[in-house]
N, C-alpha and C positions, 0 to 999 in steps of 0.2 A: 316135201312133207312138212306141214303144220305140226309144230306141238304143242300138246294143253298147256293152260295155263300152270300148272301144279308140275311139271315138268321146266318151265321155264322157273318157277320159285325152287326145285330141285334143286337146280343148276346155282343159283344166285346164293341160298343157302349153305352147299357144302362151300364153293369158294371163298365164303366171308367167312367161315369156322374155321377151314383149311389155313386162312392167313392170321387169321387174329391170335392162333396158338393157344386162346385162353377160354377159360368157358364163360357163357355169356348166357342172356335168357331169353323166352319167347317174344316177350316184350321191345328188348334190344333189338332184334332180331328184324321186328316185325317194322321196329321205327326206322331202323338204320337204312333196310332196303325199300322203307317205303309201300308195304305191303299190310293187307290186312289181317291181326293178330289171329283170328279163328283158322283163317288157311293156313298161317305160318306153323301153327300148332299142329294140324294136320298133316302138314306136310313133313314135319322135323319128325313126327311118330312115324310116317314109314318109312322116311332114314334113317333112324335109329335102326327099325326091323331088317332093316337090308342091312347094316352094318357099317356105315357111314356115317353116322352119328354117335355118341354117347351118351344118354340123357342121364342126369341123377338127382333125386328126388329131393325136396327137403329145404330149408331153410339158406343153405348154402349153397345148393346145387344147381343144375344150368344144363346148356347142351354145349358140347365139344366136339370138336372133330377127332372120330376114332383113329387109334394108333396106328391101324392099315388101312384108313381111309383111304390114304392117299393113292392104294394098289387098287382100288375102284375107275373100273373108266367109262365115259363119259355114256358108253354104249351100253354099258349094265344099268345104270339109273336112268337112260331113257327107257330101254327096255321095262324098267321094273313101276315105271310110272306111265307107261303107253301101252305096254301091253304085247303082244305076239300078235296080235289082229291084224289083215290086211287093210292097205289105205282103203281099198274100194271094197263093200260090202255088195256081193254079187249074189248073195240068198236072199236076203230081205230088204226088197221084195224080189224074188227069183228074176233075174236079169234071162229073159229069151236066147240073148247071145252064149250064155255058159255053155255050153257043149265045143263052141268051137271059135271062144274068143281069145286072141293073143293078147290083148289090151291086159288084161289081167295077169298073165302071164308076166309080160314088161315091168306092169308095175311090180311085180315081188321082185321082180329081179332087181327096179330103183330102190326099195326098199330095201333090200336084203345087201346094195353097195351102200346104202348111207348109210347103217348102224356099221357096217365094216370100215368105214372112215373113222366113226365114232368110237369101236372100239381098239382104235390103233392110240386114244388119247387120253391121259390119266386124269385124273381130278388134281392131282399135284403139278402137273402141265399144265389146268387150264391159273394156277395161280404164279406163275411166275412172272418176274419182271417182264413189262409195265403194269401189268393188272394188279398185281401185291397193292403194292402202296395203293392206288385208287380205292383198291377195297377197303382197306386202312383209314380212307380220310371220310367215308363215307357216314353220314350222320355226325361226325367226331365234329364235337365244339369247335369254332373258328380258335385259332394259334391268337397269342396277344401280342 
């Protein structure tokens, strides 16, 4: 299974908030991982709505990784940024074979083990040592 782009910035997003422990902005956000500032923005708003992020407003304020972020796993934010849709779209345009194809059948069953893979693992698992520190150095000014 393929995932969107906005799911792969998901991913890359909470872990770099997760490790950094401090709040940071779109802008930061968007240089550090190399990503284009309008999707990062887009994408930090529906983690926030899911409750993975923290956003606050204002002169001072930034996005952080929420307090139970880290009880998010890995299979609820694909989920909440891919969808419940099957991989194969067997209505449009109506597949002949529907009535009595296993193919389809299979595939939910592949899908239905990979998000169960996924959701055996936290967002706080995928920041641990050796990923911490990498995410840490990432964008960060060369040391002198």
């Amino acid at each position: 299974m393929k995932l969107n782009r906005s799911t792969d910035m998901a991913m890359r997003i909470a872990m770099l908030t997760a490790t950094s422990g401090r709040r940071t902005t779109v802008d930061e956000l968007a240089q550090r991982l190399a990503l284009p500032r309008n999707h990062v923005a887009k994408v930090v708003q529906r983690l926030q709505h899911l409750g993975v992020l923290v956003t606050i407003r204002g002169r001072s304020g930034g996005v952080a990784f929420a307090a139970d972020g880290a009880t998010y796993t890995v299979g609820q934010v694909v989920r909440a940024f891919e969808g419940d849709g099957e991989v194969v779209d067997c209505e449009a345009p109506a597949c002949p074979l529907r009535a009595a194809c296993r193919l389809r059948i299979e595939l939910r069953r592949a899908q239905e083990a990979f998000l169960a893979v996924l959701d055996r693992v936290s967002l706080a698992d995928l920041v641990d040592s050796p990923t911490g520190p990498v995410l840490l150095a990432l964008g960060a000014p060369p040391a002198p």
